[in-house]
N, CA, C and O atoms as a GROMACS GRO file, in nm:
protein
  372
    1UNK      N    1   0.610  -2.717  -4.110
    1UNK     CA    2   0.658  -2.586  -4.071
    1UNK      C    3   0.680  -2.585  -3.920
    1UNK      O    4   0.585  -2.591  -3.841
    2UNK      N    5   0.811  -2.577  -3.882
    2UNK     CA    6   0.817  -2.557  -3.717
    2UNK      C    7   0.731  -2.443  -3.644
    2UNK      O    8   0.651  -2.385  -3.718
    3UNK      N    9   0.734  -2.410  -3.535
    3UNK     CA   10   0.636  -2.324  -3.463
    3UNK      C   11   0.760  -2.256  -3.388
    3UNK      O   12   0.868  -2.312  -3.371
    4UNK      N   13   0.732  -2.145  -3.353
    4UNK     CA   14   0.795  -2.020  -3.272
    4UNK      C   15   0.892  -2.087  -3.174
    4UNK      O   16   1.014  -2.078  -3.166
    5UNK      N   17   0.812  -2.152  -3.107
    5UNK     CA   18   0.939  -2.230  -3.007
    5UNK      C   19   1.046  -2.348  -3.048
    5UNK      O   20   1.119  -2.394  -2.960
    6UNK      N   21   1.054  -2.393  -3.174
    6UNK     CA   22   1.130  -2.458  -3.215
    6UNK      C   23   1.232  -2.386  -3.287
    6UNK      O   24   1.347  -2.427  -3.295
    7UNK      N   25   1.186  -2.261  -3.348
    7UNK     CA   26   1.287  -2.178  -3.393
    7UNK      C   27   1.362  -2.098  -3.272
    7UNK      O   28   1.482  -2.092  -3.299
    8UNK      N   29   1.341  -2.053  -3.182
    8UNK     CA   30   1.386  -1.999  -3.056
    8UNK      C   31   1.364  -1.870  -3.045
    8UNK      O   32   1.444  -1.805  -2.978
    9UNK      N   33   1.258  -1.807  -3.104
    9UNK     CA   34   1.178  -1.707  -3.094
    9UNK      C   35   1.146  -1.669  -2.949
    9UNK      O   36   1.094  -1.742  -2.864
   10UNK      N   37   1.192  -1.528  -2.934
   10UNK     CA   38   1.177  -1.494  -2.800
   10UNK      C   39   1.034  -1.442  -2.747
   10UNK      O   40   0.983  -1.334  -2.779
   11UNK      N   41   1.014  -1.479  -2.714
   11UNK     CA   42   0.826  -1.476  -2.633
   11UNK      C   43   0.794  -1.582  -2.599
   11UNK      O   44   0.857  -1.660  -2.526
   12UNK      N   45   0.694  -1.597  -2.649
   12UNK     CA   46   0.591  -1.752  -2.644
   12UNK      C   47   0.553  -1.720  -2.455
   12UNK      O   48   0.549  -1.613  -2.394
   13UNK      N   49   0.535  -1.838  -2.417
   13UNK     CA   50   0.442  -1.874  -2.336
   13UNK      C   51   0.514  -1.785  -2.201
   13UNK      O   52   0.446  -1.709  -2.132
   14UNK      N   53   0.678  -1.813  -2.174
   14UNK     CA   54   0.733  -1.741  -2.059
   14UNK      C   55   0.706  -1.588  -2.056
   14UNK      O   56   0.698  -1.527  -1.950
   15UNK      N   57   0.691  -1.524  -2.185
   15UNK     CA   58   0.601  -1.397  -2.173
   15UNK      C   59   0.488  -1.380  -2.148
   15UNK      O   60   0.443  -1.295  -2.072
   16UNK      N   61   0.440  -1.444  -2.199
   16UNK     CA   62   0.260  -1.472  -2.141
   16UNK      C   63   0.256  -1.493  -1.965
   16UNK      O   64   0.165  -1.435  -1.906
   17UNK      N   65   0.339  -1.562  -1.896
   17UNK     CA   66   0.363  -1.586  -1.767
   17UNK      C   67   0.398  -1.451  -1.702
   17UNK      O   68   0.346  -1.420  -1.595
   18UNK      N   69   0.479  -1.375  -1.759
   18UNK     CA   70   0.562  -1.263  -1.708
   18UNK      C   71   0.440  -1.156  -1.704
   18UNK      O   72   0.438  -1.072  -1.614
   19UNK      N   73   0.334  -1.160  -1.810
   19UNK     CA   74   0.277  -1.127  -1.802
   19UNK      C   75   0.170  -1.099  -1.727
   19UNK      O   76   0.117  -0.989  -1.713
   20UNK      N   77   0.134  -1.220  -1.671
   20UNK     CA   78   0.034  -1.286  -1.629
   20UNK      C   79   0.053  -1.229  -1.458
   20UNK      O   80  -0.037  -1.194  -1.382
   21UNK      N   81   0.200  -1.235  -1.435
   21UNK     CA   82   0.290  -1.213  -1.292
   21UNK      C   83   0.236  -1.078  -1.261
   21UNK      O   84   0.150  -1.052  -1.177
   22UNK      N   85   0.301  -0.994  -1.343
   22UNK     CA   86   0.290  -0.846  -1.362
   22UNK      C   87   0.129  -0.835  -1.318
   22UNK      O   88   0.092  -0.804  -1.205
   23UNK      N   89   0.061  -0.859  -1.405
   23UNK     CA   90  -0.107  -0.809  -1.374
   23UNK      C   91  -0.133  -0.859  -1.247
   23UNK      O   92  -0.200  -0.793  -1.168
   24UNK      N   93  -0.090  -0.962  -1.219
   24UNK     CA   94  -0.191  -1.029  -1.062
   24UNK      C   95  -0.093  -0.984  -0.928
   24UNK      O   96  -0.146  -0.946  -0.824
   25UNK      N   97   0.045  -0.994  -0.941
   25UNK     CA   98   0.081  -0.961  -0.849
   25UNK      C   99   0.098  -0.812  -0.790
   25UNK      O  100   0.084  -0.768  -0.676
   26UNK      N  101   0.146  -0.734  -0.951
   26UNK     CA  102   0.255  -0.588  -0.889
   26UNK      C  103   0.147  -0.489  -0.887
   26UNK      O  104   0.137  -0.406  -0.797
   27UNK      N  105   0.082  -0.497  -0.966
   27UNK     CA  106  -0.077  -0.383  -1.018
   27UNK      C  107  -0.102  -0.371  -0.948
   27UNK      O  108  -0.084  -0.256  -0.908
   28UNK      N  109  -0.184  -0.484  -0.833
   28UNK     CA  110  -0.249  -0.438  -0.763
   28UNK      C  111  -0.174  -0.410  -0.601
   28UNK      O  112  -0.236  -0.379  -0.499
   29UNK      N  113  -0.022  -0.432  -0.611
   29UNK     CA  114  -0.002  -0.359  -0.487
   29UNK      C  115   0.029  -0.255  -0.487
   29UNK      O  116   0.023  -0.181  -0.388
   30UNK      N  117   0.087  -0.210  -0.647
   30UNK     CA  118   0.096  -0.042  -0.677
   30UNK      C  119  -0.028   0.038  -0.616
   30UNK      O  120  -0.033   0.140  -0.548
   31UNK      N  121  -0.103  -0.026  -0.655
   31UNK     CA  122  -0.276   0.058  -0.665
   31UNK      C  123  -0.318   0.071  -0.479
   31UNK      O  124  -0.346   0.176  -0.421
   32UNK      N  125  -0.309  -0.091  -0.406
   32UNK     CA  126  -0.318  -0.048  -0.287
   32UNK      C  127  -0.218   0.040  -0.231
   32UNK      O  128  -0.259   0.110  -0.139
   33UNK      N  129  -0.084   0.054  -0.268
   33UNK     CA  130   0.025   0.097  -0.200
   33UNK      C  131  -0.054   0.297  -0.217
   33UNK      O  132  -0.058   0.379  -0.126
   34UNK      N  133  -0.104   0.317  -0.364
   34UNK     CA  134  -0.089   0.423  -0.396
   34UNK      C  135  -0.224   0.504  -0.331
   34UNK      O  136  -0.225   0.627  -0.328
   35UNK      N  137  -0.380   0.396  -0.260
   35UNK     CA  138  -0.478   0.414  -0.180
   35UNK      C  139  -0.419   0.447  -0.037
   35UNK      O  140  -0.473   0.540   0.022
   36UNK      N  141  -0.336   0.395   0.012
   36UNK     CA  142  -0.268   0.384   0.163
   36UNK      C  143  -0.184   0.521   0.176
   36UNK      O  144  -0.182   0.591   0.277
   37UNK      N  145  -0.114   0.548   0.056
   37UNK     CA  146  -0.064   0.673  -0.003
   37UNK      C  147  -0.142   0.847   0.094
   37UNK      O  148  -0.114   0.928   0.182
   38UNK      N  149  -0.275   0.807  -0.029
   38UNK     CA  150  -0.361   0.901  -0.053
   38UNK      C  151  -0.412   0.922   0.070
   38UNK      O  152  -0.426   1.037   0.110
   39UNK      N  153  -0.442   0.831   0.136
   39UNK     CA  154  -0.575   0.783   0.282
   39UNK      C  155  -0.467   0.871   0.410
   39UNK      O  156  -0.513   0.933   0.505
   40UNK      N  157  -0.330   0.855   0.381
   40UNK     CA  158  -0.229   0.898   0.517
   40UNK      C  159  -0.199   0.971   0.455
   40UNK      O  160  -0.083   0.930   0.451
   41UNK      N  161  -0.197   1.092   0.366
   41UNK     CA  162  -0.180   1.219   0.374
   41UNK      C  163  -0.282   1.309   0.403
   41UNK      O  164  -0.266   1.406   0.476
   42UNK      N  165  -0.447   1.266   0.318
   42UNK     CA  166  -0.546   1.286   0.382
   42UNK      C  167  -0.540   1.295   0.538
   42UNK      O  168  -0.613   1.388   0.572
   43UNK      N  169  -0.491   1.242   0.631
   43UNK     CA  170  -0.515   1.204   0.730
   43UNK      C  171  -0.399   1.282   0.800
   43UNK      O  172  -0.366   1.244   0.913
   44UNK      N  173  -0.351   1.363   0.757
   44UNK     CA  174  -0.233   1.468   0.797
   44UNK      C  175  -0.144   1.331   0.911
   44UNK      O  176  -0.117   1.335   1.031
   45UNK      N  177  -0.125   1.243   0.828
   45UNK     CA  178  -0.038   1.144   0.914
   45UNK      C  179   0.162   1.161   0.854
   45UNK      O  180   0.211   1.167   0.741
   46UNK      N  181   0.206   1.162   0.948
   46UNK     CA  182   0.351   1.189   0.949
   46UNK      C  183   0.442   1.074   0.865
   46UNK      O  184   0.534   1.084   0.784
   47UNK      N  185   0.362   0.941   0.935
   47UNK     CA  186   0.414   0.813   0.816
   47UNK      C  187   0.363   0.773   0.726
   47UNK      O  188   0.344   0.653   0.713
   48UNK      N  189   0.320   0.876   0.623
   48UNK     CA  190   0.259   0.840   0.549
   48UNK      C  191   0.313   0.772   0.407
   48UNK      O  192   0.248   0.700   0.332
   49UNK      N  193   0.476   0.824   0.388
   49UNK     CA  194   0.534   0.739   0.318
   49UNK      C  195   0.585   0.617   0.381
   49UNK      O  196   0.604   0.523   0.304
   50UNK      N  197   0.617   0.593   0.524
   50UNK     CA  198   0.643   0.438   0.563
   50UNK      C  199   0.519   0.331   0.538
   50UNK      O  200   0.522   0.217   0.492
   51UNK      N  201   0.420   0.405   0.581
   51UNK     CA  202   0.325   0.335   0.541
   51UNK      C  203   0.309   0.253   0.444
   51UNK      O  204   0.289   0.132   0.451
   52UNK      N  205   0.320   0.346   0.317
   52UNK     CA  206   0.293   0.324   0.209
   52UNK      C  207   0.398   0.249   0.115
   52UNK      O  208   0.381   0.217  -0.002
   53UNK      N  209   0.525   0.225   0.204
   53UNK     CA  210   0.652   0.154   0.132
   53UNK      C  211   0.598   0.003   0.202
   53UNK      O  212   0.602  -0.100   0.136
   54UNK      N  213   0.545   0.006   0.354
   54UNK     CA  214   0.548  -0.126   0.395
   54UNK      C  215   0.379  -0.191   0.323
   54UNK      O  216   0.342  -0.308   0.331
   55UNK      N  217   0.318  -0.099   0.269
   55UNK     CA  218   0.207  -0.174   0.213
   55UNK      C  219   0.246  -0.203   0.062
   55UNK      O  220   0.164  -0.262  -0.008
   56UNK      N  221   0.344  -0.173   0.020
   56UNK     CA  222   0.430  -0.231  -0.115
   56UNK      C  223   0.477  -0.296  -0.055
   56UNK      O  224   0.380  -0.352  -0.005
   57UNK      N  225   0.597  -0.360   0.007
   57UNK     CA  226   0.626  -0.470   0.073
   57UNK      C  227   0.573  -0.517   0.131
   57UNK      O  228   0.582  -0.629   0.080
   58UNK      N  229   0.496  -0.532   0.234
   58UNK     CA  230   0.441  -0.636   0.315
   58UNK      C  231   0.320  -0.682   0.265
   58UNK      O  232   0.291  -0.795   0.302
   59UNK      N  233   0.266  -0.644   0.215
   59UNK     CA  234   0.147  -0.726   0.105
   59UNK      C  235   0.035  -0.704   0.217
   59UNK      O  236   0.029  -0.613   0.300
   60UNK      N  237  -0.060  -0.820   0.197
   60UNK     CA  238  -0.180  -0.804   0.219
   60UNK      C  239  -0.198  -0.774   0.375
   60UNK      O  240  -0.298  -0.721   0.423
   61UNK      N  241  -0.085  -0.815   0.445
   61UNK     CA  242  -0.104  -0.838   0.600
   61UNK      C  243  -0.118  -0.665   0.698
   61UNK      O  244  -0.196  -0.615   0.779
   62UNK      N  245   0.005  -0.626   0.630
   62UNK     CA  246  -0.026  -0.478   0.635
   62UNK      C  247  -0.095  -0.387   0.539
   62UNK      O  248  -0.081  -0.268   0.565
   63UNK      N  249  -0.178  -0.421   0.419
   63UNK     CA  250  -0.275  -0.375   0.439
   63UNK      C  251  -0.414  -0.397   0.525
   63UNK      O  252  -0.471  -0.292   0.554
   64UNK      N  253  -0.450  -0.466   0.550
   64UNK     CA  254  -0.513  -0.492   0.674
   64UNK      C  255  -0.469  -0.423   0.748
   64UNK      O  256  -0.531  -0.319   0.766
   65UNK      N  257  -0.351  -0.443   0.822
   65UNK     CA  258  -0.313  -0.360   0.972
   65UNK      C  259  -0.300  -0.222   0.920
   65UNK      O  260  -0.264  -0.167   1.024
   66UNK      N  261  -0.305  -0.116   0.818
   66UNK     CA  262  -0.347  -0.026   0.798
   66UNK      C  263  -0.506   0.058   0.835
   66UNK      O  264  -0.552   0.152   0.900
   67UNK      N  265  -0.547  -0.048   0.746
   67UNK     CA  266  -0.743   0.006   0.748
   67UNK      C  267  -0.765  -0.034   0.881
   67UNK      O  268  -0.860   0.022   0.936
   68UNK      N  269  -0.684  -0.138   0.963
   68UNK     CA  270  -0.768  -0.136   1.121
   68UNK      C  271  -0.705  -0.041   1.180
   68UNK      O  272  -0.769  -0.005   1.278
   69UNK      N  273  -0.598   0.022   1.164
   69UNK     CA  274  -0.592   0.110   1.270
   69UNK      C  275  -0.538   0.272   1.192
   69UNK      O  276  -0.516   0.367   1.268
   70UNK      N  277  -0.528   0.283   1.102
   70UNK     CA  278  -0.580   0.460   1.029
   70UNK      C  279  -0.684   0.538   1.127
   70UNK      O  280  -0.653   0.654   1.155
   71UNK      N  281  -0.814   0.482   1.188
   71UNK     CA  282  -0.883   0.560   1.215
   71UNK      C  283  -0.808   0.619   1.387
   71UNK      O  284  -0.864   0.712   1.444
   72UNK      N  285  -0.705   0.564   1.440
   72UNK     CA  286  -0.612   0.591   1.520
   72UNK      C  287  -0.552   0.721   1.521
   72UNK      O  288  -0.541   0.787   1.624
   73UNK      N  289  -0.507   0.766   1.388
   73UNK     CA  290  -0.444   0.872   1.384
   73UNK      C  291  -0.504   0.935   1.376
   73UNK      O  292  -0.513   0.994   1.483
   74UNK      N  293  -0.611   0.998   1.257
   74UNK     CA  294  -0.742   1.089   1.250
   74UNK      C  295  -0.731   1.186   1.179
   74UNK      O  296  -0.645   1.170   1.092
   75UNK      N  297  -0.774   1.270   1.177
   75UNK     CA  298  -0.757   1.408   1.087
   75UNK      C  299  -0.633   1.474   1.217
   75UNK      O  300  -0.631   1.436   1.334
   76UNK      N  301  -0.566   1.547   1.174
   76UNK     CA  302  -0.421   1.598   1.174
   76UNK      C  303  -0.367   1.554   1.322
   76UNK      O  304  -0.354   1.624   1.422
   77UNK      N  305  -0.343   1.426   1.303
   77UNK     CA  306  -0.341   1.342   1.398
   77UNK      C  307  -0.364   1.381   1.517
   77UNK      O  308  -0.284   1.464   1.561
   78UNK      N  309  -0.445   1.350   1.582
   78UNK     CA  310  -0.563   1.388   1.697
   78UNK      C  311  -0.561   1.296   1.787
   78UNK      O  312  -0.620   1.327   1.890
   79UNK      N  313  -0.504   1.172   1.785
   79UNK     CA  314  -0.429   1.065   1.830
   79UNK      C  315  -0.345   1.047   1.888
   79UNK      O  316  -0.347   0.977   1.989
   80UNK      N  317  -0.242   1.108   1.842
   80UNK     CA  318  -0.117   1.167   1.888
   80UNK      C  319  -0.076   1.266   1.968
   80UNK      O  320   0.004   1.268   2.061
   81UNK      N  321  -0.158   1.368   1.905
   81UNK     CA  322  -0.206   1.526   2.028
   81UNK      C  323  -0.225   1.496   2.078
   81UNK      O  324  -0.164   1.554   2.168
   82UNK      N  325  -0.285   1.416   2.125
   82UNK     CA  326  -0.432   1.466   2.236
   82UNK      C  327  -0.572   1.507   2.149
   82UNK      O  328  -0.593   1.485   2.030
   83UNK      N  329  -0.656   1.571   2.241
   83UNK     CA  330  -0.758   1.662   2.162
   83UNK      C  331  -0.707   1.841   2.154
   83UNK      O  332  -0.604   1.909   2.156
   84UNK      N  333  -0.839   1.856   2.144
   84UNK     CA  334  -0.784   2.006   2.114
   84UNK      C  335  -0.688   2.078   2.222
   84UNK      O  336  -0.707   2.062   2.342
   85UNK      N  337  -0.609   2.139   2.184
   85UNK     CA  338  -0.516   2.250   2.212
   85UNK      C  339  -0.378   2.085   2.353
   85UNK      O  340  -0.313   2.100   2.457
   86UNK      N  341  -0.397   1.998   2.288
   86UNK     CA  342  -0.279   1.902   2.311
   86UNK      C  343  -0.331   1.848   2.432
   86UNK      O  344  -0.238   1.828   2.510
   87UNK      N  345  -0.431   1.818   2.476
   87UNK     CA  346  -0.475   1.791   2.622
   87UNK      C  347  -0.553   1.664   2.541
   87UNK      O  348  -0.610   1.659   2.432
   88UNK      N  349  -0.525   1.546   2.661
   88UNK     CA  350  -0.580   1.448   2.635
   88UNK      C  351  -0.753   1.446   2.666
   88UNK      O  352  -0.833   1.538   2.650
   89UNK      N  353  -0.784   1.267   2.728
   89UNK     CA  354  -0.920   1.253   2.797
   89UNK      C  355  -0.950   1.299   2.894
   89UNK      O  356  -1.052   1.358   2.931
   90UNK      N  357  -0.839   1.268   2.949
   90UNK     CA  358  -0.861   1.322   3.179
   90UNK      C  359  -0.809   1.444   3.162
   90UNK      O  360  -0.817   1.497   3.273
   91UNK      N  361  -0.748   1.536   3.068
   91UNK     CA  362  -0.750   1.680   3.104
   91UNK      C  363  -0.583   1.732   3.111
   91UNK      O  364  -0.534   1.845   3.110
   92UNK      N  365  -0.534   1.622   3.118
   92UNK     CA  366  -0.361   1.642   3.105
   92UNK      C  367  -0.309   1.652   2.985
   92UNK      O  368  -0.362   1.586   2.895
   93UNK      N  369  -0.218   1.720   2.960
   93UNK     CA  370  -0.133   1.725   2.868
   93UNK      C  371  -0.060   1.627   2.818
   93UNK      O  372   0.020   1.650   2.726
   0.00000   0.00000   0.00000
């Protein structure tokens, strides 16, 4: 009796691969892309969808360069202001 791949049955092993692709590669950059998401809107950050497109594309490198520097922007970016009422450290605007 021949076996699946001698008849030309579509699956077999290159699905199992496709499979295999899918789980290890895309999952988990959906999942970080969709943490980086969550973390920069939390964070009343303005790029929070660039962010989150370049941590779907750029893979692991920018996630890293995310988590090191998120705490940069801050709660409703405070970083960017200044501190309160838009005045920096030394007192200037």
């Amino acid at each position: 009796m021949p076996s699946t791949l001698q008849i030309g049955v579509a699956g077999g092993p290159e699905l199992l691969v496709a499979a295999l692709l899918l789980g290890i590669l895309v999952v988990p950059a959906l999942l970080v892309s969709l943490l980086v998401y969550l973390d920069a809107t939390d964070r009343n950050s303005r790029h929070a969808i660039a962010w989150t497109l370049a941590a779907l594309f750029g893979g692991v490198v920018v996630w890293v360069l995310y988590f090191a520097v998120r705490d940069e922007v801050g709660p409703s970016g405070s970083a960017v202001n200044g501190g309160p009422n838009g005045s920096t450290a030394n007192g200037f605007p």
